[in-house]
C-alpha positions in Angstrom: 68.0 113.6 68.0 69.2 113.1 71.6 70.9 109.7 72.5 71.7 109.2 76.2 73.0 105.9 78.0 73.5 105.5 81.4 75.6 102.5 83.4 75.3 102.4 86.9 79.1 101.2 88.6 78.6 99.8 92.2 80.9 99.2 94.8 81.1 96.0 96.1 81.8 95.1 99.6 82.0 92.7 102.2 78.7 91.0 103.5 76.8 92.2 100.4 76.0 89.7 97.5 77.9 90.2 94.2 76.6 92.3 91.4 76.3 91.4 87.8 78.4 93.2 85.2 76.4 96.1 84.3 75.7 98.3 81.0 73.1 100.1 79.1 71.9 101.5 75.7 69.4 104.5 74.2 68.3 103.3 71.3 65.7 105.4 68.5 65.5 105.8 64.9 66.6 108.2 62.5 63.8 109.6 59.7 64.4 107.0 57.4 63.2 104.1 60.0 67.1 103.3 60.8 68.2 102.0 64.0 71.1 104.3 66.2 72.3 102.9 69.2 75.3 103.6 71.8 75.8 101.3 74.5 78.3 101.3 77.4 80.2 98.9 79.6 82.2 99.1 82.7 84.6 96.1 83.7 85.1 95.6 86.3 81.3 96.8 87.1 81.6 96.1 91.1 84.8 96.7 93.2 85.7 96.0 97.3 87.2 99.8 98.2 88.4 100.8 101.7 88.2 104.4 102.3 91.5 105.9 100.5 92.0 103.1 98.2 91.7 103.7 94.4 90.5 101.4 92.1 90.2 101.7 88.0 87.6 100.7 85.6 87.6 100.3 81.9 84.5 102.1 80.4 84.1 100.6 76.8 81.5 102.9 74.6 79.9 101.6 71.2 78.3 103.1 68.7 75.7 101.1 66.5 74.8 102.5 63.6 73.8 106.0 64.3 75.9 109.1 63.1 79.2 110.0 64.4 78.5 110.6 67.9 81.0 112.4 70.7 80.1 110.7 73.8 80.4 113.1 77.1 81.4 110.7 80.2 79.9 112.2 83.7 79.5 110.7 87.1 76.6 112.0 89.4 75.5 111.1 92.8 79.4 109.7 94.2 79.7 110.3 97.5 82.2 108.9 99.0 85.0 110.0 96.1 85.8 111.4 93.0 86.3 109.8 89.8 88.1 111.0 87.0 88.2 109.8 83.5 91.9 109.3 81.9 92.7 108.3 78.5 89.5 109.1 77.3 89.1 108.2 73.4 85.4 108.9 73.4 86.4 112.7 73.2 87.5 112.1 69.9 84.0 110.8 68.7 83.2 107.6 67.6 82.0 106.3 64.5 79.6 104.2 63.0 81.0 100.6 64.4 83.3 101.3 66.0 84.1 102.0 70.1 86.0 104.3 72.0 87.2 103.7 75.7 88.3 105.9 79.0 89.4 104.7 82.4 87.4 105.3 85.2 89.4 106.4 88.0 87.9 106.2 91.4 89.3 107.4 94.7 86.9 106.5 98.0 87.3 108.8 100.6 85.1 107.7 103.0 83.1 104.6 104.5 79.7 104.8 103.6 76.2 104.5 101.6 77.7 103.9 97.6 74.9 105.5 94.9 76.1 106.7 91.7 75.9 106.7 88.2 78.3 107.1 84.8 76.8 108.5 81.9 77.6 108.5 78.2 75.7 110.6 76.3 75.7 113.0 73.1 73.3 115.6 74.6 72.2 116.6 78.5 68.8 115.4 78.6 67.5 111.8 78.8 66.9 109.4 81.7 69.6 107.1 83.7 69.2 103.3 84.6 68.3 102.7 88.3 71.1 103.4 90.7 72.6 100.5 93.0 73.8 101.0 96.4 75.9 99.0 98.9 78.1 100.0 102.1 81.4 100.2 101.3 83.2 98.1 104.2 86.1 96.2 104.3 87.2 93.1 103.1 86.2 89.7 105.5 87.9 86.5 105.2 85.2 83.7 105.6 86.5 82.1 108.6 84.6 82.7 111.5 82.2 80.8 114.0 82.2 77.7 115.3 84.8 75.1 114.0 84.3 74.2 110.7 81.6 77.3 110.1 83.7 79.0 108.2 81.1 82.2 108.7 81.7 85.5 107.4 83.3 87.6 109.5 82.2 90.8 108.8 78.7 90.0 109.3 75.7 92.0 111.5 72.6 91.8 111.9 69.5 94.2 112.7 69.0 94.7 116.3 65.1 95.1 116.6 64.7 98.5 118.8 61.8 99.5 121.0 61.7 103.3 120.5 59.2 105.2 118.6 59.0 103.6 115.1 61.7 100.5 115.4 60.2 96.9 114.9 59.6 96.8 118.5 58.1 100.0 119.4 56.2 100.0 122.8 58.6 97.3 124.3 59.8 98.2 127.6 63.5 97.7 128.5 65.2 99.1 131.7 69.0 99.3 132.2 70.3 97.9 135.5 67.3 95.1 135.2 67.0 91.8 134.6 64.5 88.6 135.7 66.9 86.3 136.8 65.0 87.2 140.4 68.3 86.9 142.4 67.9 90.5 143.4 71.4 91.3 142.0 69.9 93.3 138.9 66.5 94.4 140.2 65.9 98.1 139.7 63.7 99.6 137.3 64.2 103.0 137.4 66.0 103.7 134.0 64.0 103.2 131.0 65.4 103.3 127.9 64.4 103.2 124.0 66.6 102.2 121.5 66.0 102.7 117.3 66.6 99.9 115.4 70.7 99.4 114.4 72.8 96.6 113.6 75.4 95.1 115.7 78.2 93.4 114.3 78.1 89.2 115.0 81.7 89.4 116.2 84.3 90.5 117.9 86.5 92.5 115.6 89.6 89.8 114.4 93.1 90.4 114.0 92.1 89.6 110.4 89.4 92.4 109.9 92.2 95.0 111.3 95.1 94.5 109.8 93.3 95.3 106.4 93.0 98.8 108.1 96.4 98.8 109.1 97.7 97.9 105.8 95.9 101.3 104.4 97.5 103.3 106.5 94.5 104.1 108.9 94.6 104.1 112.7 97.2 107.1 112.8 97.9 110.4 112.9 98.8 110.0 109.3 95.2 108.9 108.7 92.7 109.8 111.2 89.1 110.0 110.1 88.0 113.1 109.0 86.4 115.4 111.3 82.6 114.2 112.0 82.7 111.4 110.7 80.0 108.8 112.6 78.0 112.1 113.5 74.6 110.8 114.4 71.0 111.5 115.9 71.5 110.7 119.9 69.9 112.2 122.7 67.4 113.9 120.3 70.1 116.0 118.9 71.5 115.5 115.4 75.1 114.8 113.9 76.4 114.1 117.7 79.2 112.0 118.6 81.8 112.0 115.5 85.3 112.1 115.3 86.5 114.8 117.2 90.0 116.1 115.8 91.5 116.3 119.0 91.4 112.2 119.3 94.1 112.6 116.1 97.0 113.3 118.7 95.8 110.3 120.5 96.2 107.8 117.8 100.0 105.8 117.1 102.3 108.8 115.3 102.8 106.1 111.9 101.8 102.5 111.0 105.1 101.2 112.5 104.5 103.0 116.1 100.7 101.3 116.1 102.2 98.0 115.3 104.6 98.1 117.5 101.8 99.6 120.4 99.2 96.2 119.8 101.8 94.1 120.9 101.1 94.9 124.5 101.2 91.5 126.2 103.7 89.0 124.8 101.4 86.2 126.5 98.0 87.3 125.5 98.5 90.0 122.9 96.7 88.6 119.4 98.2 91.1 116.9 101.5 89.9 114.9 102.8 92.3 111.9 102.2 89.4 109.7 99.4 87.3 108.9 99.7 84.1 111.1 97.2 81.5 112.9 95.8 84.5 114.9 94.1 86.0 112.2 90.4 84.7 113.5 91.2 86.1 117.1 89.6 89.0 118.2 92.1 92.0 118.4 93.4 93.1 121.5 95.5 95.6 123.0 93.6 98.4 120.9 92.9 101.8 122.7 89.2 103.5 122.6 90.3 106.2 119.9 91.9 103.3 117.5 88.4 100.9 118.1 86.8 104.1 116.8 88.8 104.9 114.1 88.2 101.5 113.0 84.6 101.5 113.2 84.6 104.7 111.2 86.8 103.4 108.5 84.5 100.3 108.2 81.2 102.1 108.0 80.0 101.7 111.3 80.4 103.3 114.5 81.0 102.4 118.2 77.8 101.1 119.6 76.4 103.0 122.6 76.4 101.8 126.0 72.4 101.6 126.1 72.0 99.8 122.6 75.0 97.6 123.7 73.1 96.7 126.7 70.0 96.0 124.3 71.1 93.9 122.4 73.2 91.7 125.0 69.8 91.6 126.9 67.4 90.6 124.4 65.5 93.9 125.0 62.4 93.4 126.7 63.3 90.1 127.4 65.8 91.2 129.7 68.3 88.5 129.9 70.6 88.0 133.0 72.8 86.6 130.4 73.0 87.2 127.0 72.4 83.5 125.9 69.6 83.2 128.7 66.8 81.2 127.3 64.4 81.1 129.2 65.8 84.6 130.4 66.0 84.2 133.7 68.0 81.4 133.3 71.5 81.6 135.1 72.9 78.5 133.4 76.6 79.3 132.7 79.6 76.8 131.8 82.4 76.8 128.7 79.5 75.4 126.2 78.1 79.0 126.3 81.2 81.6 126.9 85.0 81.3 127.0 85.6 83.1 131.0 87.6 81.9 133.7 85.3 79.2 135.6 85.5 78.4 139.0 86.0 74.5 138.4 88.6 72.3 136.1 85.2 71.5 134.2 86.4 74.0 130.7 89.5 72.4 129.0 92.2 74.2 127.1 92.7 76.5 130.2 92.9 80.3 130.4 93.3 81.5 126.7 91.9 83.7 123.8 89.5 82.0 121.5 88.3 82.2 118.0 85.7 84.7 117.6 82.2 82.9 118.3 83.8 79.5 119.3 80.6 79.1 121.4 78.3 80.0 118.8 75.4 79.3 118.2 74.7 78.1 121.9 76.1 81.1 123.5 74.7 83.7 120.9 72.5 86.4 122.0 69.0 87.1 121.0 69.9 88.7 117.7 72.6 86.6 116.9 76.0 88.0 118.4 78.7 86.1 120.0 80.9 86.4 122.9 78.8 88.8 124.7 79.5 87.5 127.8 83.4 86.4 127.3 86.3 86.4 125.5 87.2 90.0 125.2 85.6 93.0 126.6 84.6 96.0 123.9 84.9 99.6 123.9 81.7 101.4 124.2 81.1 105.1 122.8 80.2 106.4 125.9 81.9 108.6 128.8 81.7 106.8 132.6 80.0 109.3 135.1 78.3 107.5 137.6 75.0 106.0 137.1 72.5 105.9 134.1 70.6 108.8 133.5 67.0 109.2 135.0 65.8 109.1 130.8 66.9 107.5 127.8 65.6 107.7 123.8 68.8 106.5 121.9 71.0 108.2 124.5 74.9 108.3 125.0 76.5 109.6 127.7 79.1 112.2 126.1 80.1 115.0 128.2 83.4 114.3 128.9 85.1 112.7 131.7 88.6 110.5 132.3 87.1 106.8 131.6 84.9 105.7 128.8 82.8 102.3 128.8 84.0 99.0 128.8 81.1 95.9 128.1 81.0 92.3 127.2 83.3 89.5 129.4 86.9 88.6 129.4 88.4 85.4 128.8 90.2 85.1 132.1 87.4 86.5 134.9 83.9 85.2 135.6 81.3 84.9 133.0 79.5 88.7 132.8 76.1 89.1 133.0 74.3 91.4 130.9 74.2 94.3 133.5 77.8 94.4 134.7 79.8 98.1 134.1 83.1 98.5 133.9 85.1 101.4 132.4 88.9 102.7 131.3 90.9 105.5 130.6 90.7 105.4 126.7 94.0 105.4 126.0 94.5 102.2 128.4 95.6 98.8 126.5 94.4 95.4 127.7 94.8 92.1 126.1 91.4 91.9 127.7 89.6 94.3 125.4 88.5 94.3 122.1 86.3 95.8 119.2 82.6 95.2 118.4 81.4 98.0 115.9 77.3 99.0 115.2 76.1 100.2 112.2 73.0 102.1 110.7 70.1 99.9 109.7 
């Protein structure tokens, strides 16, 4: 007479709503019209892990009233760890009554898509609750926006694409173009589709990073694992992830990388301990450490054609990204913080907090500070113009500089089509992070 029970444990994680506590039971009969039940709970049932970060759960299994039972404890379907159960009671059995317990002891490995299952059961065969699933990410503080908003600031949002099977298939969107009708961005002779994705709201915060220093990430004690961010670009698959070679790249320890953001003592925003800067964007962060981050987060660096995308409202084709309508070339500090060319901004020549200017000076989709504050490293290599063709392209044969986008806190407001590009291993206190992520 087979019993099987199945809890589903989910990962919890930053931008996702909480989860219920979770548990199950198989209930049946035994010949003489008894009830038998086993039943299993997990607690805690949801959990915010950062890749390499373990975390412990106390799995609790009761037995109602059928006969002495031996419950097996399995996980199936974990992905991005192992789990292991220590002292494990259940192994024992358990009687009629009574409960037995194990720890549940997970290691995450990796960022990523969280869908797995614990069973308890006395035989193989049976059926599972439905699985849960959530992006493991890191932890936000709630801080960001406007004054006052107190946003998350780990949010994104979806990005509506125009290639073949995105929310906005058939739209046309051309790099290099926009209707402003000042002749400055008037070509139309690169085309380019774009899949649907999801850009994150802001600027990556001192905040957001020094949870990924403070795990040990970012160096060559860490680096991501080989492929990781690996996908579909140019209409090849698993393209662009982590390359070993960048490990070399990255600080040599957590001290050396602490030490290396503090590369501007006016402008710099990073300090080794949390302080009033924790809502700036991050600066002074080379291309290989924005990546690494991105990685370690779940996302990835956005490419320089669904940067450009997003910033423009796609087929709207904004001249800035908070043009509305788009040919508008309205600018002042109501809408970006950039170096005007009048005393008519107060507060002078400084850093702000992520999306200081929102909602007025948001893009179509929702992002802040595309056109100021910090620039943000893009994924691709710089060689020369756009290619003639585009279907979710990147540029990546390799080359000394890689792409630079966005607008800086202390040069004129950008436009959605201005370039500009570095050697990756440059630091500015004018660049930051922005990191894309799957749909």
């Amino acid at each position: 007479m087979a019993k099987i029970l199945a809890a589903v444990i989910v990962l919890g994680a930053c931008g996702y709503p909480s989860l219920p506590q979770l548990s199950g039971s198989s209930d049946g009969s035994v010949g003489d019209g008894l009830p038998m039940t086993l039943t299993v709970g997990a607690s805690p049932a949801s959990f915010t892990v950062h890749p390499n970060d373990v975390r412990e759960t106390l799995i609790t299994v009761a037995n109602g009233t059928m006969q002495m039972a031996t419950p097996t404890l399995a996980v199936s379907g974990l992905t991005i760890g192992t789990m292991t159960f220590t002292s494990n009671t259940c192994a024992n059995g358990v009687a009629p009554g009574n409960t037995c317990t194990a720890i549940g002891h997970l290691t995450a490995t990796t960022a990523g898509q969280v869908d797995f299952q614990i069973t308890a059961s006395t035989t193989s065969l049976g059926t599972a609750m439905t699985p849960l699933s959530l992006n493991v990410r890191a932890a936000c503080a709630a801080a960001c926006g406007m004054a006052g908003a107190n946003l998350d600031c780990c949010t994104s949002s979806v990005v509506d694409g125009n290639a073949v099977g995105a929310t906005n298939a058939g739209d046309t969107f051309f790099r290099g173009y926009d209707v402003s009708g000042d002749g400055m961005y008037a070509s139309t002779a690169y085309p380019a589709t774009v899949s649907d994705f999801r850009l994150d709201t802001y600027l990556v915060t001192v905040g957001r990073f020094r949870t990924f220093v403070n795990a040990g990430y970012g160096t060559q004690v860490h680096p991501p694992n080989p492929g990781d961010g690996a996908r579909k670009l140019n209409g090849l698959a698993a393209q662009a992830g982590w390359d070993s070679s960048y490990d070399v790249k990255l600080a040599a320890d957590t001290a050396s990388l602490m030490t290396q953001l503090k590369c501007n003592s006016t402008y710099q925003t990073w300090t080794d301990t949390a302080a009033s800067s924790e809502t700036l964007p991050l600066n002074c962060v080379t291309w290989e450490e924005a990546n690494a981050f991105c990685l370690w987060d779940g996302g990835f660096l956005p490419t320089e054609a669904e940067w450009q995308y997003a910033a423009s409202g796609g087929h709207q084709q904004r001249a800035y990204a908070w043009s509305n309508p788009p040919g508008s070339l309205t600018v002042d500090c109501s809408y970006t913080n950039y170096k005007p060319t009048s005393a008519t901004c107060p507060g002078g020549m400084v850093i702000n907090q992520v999306g200081s200017e929102s909602p007025k000076g948001d893009g179509r989709w929702n992002q802040a500070d595309l056109g100021g504050n910090l620039l943000s490293w893009i994924l691709d290599y710089e060689n020369g113009p756009y290619g003639a063709t585009c279907d979710d392209c990147a540029e990546l044969d390799p080359s000394t500089s890689r792409i630079l986008r966005g607008g800086r806190f202390d040069a004129a407001a950008s436009r959605t089509n201005e370039r500009i590009s570095s050697g990756p291993e440059n630091r500015s206190y004018e660049v930051g992070i922005r990191c894309a992520r799957a749909k």
